[in-house]
N, CA, C and O atoms as a GROMACS GRO file, in nm:
protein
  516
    1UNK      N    1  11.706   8.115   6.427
    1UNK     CA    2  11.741   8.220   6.334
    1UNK      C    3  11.890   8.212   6.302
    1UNK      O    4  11.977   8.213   6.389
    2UNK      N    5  11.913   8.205   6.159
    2UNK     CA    6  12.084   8.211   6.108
    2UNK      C    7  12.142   8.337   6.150
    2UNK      O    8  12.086   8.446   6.137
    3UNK      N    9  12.267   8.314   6.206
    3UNK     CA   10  12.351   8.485   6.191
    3UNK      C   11  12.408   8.491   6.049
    3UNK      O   12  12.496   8.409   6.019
    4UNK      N   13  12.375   8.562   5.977
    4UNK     CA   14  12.431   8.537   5.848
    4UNK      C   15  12.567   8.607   5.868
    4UNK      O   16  12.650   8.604   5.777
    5UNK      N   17  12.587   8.657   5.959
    5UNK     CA   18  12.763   8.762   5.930
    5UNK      C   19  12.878   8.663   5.977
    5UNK      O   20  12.993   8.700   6.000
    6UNK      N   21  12.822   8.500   5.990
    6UNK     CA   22  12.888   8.390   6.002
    6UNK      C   23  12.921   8.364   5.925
    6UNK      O   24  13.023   8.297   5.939
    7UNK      N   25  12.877   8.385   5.782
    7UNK     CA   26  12.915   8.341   5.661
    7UNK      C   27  12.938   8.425   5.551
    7UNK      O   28  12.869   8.435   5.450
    8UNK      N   29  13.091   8.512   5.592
    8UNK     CA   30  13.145   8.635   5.493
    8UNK      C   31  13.100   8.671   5.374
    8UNK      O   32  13.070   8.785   5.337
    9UNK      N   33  13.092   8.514   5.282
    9UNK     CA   34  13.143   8.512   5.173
    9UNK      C   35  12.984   8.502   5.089
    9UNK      O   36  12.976   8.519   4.967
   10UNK      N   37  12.855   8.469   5.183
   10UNK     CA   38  12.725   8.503   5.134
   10UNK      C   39  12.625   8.563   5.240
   10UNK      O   40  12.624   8.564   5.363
   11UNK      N   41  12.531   8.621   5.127
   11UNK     CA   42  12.398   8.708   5.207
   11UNK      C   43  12.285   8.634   5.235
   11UNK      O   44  12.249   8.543   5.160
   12UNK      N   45  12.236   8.658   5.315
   12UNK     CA   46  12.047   8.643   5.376
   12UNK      C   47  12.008   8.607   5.183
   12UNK      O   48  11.998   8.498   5.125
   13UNK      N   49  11.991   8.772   5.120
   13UNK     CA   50  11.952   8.795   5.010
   13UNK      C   51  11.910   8.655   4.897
   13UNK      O   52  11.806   8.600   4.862
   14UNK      N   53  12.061   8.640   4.868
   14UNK     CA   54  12.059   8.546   4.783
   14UNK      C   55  12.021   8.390   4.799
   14UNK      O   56  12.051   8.298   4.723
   15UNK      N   57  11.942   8.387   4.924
   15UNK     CA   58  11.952   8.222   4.960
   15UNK      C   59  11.752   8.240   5.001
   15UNK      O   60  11.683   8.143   5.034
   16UNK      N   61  11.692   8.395   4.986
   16UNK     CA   62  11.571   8.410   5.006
   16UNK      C   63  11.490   8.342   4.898
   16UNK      O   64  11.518   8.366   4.780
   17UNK      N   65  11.376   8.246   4.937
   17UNK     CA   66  11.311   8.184   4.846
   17UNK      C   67  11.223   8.334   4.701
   17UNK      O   68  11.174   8.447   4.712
   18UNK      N   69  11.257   8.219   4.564
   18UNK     CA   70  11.207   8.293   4.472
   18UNK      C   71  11.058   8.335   4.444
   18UNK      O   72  11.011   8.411   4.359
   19UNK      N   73  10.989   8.248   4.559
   19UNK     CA   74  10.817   8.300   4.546
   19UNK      C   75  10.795   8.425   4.524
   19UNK      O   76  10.737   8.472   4.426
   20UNK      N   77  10.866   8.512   4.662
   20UNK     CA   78  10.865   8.643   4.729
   20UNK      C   79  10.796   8.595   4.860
   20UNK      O   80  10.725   8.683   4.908
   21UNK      N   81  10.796   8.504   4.915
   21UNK     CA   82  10.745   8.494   5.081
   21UNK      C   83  10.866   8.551   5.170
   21UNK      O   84  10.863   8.555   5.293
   22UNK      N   85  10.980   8.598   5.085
   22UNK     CA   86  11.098   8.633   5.218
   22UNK      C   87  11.184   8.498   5.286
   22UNK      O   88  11.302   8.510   5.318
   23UNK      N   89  11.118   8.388   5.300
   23UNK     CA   90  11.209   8.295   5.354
   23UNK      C   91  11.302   8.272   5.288
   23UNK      O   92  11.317   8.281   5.166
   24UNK      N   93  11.411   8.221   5.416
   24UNK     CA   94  11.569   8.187   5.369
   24UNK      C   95  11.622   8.111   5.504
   24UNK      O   96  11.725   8.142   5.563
   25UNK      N   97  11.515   7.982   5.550
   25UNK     CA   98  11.549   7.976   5.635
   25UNK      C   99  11.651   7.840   5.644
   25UNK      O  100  11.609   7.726   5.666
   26UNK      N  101  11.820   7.883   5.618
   26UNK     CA  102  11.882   7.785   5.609
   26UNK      C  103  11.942   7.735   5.733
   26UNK      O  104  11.941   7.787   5.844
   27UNK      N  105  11.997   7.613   5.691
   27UNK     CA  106  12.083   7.545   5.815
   27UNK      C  107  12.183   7.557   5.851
   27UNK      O  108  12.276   7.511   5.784
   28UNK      N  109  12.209   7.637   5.996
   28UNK     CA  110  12.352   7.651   5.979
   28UNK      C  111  12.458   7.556   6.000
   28UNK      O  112  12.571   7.600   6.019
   29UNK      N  113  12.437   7.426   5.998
   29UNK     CA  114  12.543   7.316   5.990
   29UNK      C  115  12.593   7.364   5.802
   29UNK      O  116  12.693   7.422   5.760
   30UNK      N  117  12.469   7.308   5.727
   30UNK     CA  118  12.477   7.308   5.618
   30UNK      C  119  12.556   7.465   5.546
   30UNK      O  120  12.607   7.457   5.434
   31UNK      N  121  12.556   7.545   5.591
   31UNK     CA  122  12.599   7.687   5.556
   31UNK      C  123  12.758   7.702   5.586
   31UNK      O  124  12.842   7.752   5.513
   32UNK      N  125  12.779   7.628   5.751
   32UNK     CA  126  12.907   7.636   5.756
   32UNK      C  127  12.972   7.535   5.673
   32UNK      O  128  13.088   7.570   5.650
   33UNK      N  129  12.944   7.436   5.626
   33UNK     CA  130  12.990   7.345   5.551
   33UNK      C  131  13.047   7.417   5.396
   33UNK      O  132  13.157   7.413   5.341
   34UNK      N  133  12.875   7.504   5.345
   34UNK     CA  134  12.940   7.585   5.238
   34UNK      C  135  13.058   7.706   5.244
   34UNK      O  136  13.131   7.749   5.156
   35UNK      N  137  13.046   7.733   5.359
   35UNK     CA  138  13.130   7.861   5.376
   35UNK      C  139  13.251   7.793   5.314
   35UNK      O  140  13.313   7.822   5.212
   36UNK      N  141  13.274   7.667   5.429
   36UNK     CA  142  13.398   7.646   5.388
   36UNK      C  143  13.462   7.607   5.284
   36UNK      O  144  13.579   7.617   5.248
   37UNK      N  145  13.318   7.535   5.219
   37UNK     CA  146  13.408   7.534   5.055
   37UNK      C  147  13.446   7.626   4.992
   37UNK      O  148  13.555   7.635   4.935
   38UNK      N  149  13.346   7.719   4.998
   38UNK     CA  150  13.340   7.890   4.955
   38UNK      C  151  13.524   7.929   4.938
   38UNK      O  152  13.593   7.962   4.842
   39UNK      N  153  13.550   7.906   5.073
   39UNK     CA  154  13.672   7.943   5.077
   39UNK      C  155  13.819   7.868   5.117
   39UNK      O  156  13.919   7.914   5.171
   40UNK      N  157  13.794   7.764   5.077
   40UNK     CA  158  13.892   7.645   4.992
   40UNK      C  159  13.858   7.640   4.830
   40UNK      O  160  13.945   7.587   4.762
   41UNK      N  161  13.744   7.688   4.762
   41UNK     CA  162  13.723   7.732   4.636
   41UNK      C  163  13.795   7.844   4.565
   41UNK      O  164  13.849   7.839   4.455
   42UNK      N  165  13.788   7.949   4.650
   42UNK     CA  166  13.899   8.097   4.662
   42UNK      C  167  13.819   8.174   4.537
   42UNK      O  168  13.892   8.255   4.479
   43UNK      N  169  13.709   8.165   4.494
   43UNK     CA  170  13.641   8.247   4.434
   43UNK      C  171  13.502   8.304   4.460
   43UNK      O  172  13.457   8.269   4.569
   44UNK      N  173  13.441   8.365   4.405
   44UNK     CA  174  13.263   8.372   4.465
   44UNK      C  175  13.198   8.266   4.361
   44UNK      O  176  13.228   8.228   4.248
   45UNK      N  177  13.088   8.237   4.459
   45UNK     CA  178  13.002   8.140   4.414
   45UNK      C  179  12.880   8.222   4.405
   45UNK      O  180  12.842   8.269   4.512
   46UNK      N  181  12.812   8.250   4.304
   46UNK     CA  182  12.650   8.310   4.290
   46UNK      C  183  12.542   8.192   4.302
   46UNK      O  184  12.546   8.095   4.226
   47UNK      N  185  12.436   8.208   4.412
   47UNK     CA  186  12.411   8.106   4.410
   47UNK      C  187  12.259   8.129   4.324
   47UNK      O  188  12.213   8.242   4.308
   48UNK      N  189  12.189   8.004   4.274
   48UNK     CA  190  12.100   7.987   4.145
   48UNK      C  191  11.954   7.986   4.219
   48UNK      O  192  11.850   8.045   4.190
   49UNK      N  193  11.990   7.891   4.332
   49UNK     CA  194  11.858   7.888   4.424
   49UNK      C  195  11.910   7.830   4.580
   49UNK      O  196  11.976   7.737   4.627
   50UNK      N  197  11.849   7.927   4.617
   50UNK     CA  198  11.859   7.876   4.760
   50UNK      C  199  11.774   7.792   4.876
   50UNK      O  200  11.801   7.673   4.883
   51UNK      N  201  11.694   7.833   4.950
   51UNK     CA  202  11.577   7.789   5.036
   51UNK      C  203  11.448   7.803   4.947
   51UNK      O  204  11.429   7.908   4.884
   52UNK      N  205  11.345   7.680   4.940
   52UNK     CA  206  11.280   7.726   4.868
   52UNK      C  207  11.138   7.635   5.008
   52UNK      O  208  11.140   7.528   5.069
   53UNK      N  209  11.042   7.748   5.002
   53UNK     CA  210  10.957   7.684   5.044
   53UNK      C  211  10.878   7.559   4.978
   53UNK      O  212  10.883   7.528   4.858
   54UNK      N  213  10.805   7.494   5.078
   54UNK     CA  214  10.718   7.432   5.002
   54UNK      C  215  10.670   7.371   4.900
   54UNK      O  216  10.681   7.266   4.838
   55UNK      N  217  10.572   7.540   4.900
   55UNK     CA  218  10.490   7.512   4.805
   55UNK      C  219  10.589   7.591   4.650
   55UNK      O  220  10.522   7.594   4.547
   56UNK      N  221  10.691   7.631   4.643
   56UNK     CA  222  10.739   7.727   4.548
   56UNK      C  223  10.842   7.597   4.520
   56UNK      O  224  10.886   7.602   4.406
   57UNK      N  225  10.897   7.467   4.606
   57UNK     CA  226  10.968   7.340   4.535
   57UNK      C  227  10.889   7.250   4.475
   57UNK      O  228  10.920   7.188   4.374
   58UNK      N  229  10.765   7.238   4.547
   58UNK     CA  230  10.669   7.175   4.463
   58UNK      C  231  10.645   7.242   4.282
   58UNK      O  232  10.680   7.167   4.190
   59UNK      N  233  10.595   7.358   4.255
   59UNK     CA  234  10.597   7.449   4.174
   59UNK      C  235  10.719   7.414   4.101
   59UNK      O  236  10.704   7.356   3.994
   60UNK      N  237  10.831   7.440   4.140
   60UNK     CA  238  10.972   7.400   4.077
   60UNK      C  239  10.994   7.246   4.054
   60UNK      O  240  11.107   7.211   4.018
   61UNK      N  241  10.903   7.156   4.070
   61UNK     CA  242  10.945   7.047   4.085
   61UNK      C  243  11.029   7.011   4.138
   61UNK      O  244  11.115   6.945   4.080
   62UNK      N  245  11.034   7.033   4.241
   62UNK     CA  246  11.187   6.994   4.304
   62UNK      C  247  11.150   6.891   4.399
   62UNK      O  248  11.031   6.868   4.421
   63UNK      N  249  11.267   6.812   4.471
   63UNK     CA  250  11.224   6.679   4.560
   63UNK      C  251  11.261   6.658   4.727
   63UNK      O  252  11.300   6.572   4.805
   64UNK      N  253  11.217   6.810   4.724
   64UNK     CA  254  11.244   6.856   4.888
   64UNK      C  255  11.366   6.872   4.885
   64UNK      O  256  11.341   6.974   4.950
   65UNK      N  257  11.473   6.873   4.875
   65UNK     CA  258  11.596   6.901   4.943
   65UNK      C  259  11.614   7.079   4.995
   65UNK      O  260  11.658   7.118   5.103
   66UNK      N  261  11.563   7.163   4.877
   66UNK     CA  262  11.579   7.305   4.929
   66UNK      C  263  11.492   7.361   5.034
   66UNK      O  264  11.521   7.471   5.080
   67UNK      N  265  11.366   7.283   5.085
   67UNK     CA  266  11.288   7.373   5.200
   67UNK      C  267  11.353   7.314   5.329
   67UNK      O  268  11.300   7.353   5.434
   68UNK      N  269  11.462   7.225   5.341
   68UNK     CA  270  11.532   7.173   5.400
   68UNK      C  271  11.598   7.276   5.478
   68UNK      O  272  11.585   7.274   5.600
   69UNK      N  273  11.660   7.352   5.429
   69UNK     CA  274  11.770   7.456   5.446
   69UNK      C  275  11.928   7.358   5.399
   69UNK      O  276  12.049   7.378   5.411
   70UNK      N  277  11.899   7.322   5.380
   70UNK     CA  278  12.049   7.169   5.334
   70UNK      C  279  12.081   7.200   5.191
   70UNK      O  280  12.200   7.217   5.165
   71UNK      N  281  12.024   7.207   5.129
   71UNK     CA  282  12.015   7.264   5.004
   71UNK      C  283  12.067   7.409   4.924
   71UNK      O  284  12.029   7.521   4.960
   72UNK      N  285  12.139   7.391   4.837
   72UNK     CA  286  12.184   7.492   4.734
   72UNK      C  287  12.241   7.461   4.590
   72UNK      O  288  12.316   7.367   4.564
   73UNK      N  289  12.197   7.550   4.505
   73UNK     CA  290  12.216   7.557   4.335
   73UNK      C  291  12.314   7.635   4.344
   73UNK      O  292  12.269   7.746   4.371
   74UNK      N  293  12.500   7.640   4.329
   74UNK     CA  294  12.577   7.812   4.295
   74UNK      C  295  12.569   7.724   4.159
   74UNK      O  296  12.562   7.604   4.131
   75UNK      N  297  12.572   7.844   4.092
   75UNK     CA  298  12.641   7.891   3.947
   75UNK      C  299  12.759   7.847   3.914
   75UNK      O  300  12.854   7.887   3.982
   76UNK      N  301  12.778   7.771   3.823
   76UNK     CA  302  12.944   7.756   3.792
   76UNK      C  303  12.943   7.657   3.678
   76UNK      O  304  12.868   7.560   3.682
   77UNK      N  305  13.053   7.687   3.543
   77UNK     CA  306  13.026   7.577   3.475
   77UNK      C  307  13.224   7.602   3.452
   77UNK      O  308  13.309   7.674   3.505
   78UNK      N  309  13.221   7.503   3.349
   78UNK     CA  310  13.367   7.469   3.309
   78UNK      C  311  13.434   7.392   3.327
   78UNK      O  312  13.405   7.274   3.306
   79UNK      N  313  13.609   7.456   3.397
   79UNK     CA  314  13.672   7.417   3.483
   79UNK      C  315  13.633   7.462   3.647
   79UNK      O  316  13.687   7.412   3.745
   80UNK      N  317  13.562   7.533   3.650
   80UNK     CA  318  13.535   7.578   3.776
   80UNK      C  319  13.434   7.453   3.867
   80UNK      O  320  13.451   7.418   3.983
   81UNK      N  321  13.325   7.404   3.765
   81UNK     CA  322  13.238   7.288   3.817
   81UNK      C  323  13.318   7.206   3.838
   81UNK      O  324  13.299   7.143   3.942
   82UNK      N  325  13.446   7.168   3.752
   82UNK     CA  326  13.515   7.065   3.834
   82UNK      C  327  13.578   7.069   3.967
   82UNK      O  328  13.596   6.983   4.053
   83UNK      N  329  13.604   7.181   3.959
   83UNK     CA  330  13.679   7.178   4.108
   83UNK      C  331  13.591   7.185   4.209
   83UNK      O  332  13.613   7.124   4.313
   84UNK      N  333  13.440   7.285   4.186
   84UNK     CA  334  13.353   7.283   4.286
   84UNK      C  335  13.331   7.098   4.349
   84UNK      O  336  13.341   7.062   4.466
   85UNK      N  337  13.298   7.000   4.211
   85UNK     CA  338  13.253   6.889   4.292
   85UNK      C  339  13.339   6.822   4.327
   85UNK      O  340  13.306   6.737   4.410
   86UNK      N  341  13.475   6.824   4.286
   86UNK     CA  342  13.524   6.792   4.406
   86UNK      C  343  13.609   6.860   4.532
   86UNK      O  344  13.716   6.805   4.563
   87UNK      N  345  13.586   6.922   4.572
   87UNK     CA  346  13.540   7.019   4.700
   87UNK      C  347  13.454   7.009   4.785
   87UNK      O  348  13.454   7.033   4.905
   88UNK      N  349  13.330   6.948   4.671
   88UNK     CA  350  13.175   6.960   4.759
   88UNK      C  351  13.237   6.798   4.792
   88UNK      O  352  13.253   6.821   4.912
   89UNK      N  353  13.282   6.658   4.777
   89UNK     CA  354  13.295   6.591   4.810
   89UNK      C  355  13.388   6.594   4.920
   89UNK      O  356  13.365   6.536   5.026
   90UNK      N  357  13.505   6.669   4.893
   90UNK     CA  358  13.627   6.659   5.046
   90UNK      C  359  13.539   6.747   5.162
   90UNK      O  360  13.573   6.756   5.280
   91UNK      N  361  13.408   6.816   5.095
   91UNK     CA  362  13.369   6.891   5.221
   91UNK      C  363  13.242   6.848   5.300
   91UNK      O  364  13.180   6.924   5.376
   92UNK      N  365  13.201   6.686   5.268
   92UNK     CA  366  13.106   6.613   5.298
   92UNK      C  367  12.970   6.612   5.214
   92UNK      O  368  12.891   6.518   5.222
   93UNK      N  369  12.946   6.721   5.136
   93UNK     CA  370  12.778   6.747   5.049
   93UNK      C  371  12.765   6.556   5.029
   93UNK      O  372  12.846   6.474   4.986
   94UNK      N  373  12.653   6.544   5.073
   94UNK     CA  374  12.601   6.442   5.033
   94UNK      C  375  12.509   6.373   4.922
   94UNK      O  376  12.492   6.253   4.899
   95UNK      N  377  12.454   6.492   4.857
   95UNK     CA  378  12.391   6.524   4.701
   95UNK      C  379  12.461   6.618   4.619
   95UNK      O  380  12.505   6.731   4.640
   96UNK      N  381  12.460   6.542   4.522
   96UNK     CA  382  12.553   6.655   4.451
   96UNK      C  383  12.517   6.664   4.287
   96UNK      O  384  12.582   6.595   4.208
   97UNK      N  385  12.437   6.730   4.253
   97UNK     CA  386  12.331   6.717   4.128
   97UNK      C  387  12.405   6.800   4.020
   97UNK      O  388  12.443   6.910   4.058
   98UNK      N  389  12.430   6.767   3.898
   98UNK     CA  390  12.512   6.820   3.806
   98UNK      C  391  12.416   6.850   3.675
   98UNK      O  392  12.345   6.763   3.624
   99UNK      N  393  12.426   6.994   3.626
   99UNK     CA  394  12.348   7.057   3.541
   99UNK      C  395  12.477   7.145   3.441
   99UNK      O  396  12.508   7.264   3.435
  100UNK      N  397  12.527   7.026   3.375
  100UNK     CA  398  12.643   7.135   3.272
  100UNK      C  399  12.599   7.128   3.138
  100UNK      O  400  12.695   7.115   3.062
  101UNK      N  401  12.479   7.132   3.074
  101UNK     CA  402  12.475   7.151   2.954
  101UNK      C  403  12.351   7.324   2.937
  101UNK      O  404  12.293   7.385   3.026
  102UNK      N  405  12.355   7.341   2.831
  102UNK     CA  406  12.243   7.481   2.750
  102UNK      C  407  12.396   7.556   2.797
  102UNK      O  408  12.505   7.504   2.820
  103UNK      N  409  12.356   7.688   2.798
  103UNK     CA  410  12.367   7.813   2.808
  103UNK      C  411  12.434   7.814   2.959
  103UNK      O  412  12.372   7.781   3.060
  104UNK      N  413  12.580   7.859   2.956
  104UNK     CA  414  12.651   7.863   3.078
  104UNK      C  415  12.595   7.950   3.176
  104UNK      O  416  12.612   7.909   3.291
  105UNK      N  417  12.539   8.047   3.165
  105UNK     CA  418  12.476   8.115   3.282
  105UNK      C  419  12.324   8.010   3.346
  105UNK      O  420  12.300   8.026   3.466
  106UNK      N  421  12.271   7.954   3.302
  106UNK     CA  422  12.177   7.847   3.338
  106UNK      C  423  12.256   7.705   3.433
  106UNK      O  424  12.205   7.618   3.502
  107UNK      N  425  12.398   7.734   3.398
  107UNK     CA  426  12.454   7.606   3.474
  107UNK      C  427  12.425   7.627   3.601
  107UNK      O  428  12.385   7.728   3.660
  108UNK      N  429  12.462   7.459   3.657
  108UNK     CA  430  12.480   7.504   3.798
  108UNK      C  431  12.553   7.339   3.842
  108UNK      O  432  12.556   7.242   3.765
  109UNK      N  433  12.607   7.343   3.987
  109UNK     CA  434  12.584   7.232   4.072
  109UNK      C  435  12.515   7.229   4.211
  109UNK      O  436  12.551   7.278   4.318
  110UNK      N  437  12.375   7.137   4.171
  110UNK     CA  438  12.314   7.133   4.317
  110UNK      C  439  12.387   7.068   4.422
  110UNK      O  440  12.431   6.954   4.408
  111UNK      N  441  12.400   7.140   4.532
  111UNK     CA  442  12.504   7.079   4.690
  111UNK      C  443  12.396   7.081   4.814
  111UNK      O  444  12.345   7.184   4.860
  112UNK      N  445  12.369   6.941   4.861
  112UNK     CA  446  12.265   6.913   4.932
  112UNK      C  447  12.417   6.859   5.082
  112UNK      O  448  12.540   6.854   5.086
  113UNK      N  449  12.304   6.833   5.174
  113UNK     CA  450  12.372   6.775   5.289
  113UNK      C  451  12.249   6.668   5.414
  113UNK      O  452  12.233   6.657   5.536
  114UNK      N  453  12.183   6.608   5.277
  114UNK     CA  454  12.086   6.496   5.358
  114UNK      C  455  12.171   6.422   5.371
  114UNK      O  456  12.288   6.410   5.334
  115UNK      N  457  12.068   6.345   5.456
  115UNK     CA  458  12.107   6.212   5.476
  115UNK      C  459  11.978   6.085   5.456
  115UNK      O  460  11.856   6.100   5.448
  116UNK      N  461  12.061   5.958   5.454
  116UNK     CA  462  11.910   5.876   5.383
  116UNK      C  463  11.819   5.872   5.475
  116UNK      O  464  11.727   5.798   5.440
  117UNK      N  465  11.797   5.940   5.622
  117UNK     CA  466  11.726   5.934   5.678
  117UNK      C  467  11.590   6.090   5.635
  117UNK      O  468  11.470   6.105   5.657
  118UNK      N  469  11.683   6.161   5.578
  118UNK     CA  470  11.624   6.280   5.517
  118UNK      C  471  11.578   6.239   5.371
  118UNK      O  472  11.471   6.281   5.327
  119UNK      N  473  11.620   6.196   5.333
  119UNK     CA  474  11.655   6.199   5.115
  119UNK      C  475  11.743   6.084   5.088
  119UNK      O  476  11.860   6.094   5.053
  120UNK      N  477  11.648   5.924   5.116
  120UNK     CA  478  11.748   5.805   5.072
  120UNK      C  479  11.742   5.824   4.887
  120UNK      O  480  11.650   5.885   4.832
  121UNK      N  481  11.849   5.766   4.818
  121UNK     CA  482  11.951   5.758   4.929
  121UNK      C  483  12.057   5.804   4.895
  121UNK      O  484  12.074   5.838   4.777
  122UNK      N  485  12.150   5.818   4.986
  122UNK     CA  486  12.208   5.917   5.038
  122UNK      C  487  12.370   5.855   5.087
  122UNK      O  488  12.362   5.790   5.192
  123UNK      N  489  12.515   5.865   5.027
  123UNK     CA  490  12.516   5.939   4.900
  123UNK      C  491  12.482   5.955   4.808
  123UNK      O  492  12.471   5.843   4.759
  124UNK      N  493  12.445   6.043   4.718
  124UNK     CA  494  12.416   6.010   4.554
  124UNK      C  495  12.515   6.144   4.514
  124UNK      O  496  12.552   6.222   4.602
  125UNK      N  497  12.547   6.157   4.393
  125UNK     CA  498  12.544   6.193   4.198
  125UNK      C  499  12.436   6.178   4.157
  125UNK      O  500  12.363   6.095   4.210
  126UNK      N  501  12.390   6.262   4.037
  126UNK     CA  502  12.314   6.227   3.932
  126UNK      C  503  12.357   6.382   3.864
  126UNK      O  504  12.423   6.472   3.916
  127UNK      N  505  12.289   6.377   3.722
  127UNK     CA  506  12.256   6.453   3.658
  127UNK      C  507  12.170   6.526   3.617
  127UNK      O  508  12.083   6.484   3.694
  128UNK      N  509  12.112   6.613   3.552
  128UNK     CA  510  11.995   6.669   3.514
  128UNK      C  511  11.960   6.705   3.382
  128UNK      O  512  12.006   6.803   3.324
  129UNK      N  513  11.848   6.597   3.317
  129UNK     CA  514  11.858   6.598   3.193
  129UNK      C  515  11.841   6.702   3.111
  129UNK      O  516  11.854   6.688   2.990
   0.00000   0.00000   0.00000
């Protein structure tokens, strides 16, 4: 079980999968990793998606990284995405999925922390068409 009051700067809430099953069951390697960008970033990060079970990443198409607990989408486009990725790089994220086009509230950067033994391979970039 996470202590979430380890990590000031986010809630349980926002990292609970979007099904409605309640899970949010993240990693706390991976969490302290975000904290700390969180706050070498020096702003809030809203995050887009957090833990996602299963069957609700399957549904999302997604490629496992979020039922992981390793996994997170914050919000951010601009100048702000720039600085996030590189941050998420001085702060080890090992996926780092970039979504800067539509409608700025739809942005995001996905920040994973596999490894190719989890999600080869591993480092990656990419984009999202």
């Amino acid at each position: 079980m996470i202590n979430w009051a380890s990590y000031p700067n986010f809630s349980e809430k926002e990292f609970k999968c979007r099904c409605g099953c309640g899970l949010a069951d993240m990693n706390p390697d991976y969490m302290g990793k975000l904290q700390a960008l969180r706050t070498e970033f020096g702003r809030p990060i809203s995050i887009r998606s957090g833990f996602r079970c299963p069957s609700y990443d399957k549904k999302k198409k997604g490629k496992g990284a979020h039922p992981t607990g390793k996994a997170s989408d914050p919000g951010v486009s601009g100048p702000e995405a720039h600085l996030l990725i590189d941050l998420a790089y001085k702060h080890g994220f090992t996926g780092i999925g970039i979504k800067q086009h539509g409608m700025h509230k739809h942005r995001f950067i996905h920040l994973d922390t596999l490894t190719d033994e989890d999600h080869p391979p591993r480092p990656a970039t990419w984009s999202y068409g």
